[in-house]
N, C-alpha and C positions, 0 to 999 in steps of 0.2 A: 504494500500500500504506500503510494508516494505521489507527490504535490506534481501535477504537470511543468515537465522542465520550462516549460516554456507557457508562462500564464498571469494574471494579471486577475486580482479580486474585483468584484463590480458595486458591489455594496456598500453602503455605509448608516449607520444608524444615527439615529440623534437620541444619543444618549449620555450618560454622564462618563464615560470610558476617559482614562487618564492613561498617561504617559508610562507613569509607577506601574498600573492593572495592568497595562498589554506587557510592560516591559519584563513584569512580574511570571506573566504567563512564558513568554518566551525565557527568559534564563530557567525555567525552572521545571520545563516540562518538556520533555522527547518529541517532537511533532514526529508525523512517521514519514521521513524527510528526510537527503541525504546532504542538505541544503541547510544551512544555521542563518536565526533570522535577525534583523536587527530591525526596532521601532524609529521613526523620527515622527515632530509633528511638522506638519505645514503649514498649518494658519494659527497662529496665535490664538488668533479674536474666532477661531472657531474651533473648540476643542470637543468637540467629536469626531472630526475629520485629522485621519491619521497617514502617516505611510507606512509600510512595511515594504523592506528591501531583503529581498532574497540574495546572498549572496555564498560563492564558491571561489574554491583556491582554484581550481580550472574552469574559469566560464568559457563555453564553446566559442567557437570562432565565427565571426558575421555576424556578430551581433550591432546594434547601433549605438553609438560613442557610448561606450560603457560607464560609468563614473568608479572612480577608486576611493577603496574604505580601509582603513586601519581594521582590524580584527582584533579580540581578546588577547589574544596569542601572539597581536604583536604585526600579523603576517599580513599582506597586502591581500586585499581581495576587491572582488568587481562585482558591482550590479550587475542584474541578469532583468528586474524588472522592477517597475514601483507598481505598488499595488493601495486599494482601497480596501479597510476593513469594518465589520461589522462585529463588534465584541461587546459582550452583555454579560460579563463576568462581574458579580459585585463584591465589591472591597471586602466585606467581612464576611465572604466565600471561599471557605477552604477550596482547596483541590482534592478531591478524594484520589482513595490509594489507587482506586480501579474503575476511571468514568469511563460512563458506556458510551460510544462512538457511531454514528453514522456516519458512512460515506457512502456517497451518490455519484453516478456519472447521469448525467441528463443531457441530451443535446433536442435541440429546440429547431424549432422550423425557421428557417433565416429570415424571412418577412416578416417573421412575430416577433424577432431575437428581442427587439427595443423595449416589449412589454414586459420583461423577466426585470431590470433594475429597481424600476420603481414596485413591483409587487413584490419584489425579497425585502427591498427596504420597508415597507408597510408592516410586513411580518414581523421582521425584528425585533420591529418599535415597539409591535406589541408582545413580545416574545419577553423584552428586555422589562418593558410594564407590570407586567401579566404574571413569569413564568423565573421562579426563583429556580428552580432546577435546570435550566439550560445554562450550561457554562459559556459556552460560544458558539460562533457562529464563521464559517470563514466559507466564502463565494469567490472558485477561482473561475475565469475565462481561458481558456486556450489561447491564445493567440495564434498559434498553426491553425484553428480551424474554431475561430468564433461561435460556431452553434455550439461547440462541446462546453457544458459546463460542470465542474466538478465541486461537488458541495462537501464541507467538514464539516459535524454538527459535533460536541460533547456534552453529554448530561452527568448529571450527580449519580443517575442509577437506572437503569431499565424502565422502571416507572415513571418516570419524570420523561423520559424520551416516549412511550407510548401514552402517557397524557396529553403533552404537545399536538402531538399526532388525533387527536379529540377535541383539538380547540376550535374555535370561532376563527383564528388567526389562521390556521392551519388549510381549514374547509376556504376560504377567502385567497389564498394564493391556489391553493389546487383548481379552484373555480377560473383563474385568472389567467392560470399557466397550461394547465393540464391539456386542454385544447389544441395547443401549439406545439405540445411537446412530439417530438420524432421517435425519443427509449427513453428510458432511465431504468434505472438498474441501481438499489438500495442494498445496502450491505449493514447487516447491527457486529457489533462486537463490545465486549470490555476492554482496555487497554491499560497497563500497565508496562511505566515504563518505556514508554514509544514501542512494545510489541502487543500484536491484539495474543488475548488469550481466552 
């Protein structure tokens, strides 16, 4: 299970997501990813809107003007892409030992593609409102092939991810999306440790 080499998030929530919460999430948890991530923000004056830069000590070749990053370790390393995120992790939410995991690949009908932004971010919002059990949310895009969308979802526990799946918010994208869609293909697991078990 791994993050499309080549992809970019579409989403983003308005929500109260901080710099510390995302930055907290990545130093501290194994994404399942060969890739180590680093947060920056963008706009000051609007702090729900984040980047995240994917970055590797060998970024492919042809890529477009990569930007260079200092690493923990010191070691020069290159974007590969800037991405938007949607994270709805709340500050005094632990990380459990073993949250349950969705991942989705869904590709979409290319005339619809433009309806899928705004109906994930709708979700979110009320996801982030709503739903103390989702820890996050993360919507990559392909860029090799823009209909392919690859969705990250993590919960506190099996429960909380098939409550979701019962909301109001839930029924309201499926309503929205589901129409346009070409596959998708849902996968559950527990994860520990960036391995599912």
């Amino acid at each position: 299970m791994e993050f499309p080499k080549n992809s970019k998030i579409i989403t983003t929530a308005s929500t109260a997501s901080t710099e510390v919460g995302l930055q907290q999430l990545l130093d501290t948890t194994k994404l399942p990813t060969a890739a180590s991530f680093a947060s920056k923000t963008i706009d000051e004056n609007t702090h729900t809107l984040r980047t995240i830069g994917i970055y590797t000590s060998e970024s492919p070749a042809g890529l477009a003007a990569p930007r260079s990053a200092t690493g923990g370790d010191g070691a020069t390393k290159r974007t590969i892409s800037t991405y938007y995120a949607g994270f709805s992790r709340r500050p005094d939410q632990a990380w459990p030992e073993k949250p349950f995991v969705l991942w989705a690949d869904l590709r979409m009908k290319g005339e619809h593609l433009h309806l899928l932004p705004r109906a994930a971010e709708v979700l979110i919002d009320m996801v982030v409102r709503d739903e103390p059990g989702v820890l996050c949310y993360l919507w990559l895009q392909d860029l090799d092939d823009e209909r392919h969308i690859s969705v990250f979802e993590c919960y506190v526990n099996k429960d909380a991810c098939k409550a979701h799946e019962v909301t109001e918010a839930y029924s309201r994208f499926a309503e929205a999306v589901g129409p346009y869609a070409e596959g998708l293909d849902i996968n559950y697991a527990e994860w520990k440790d960036g391995t599912l078990v």
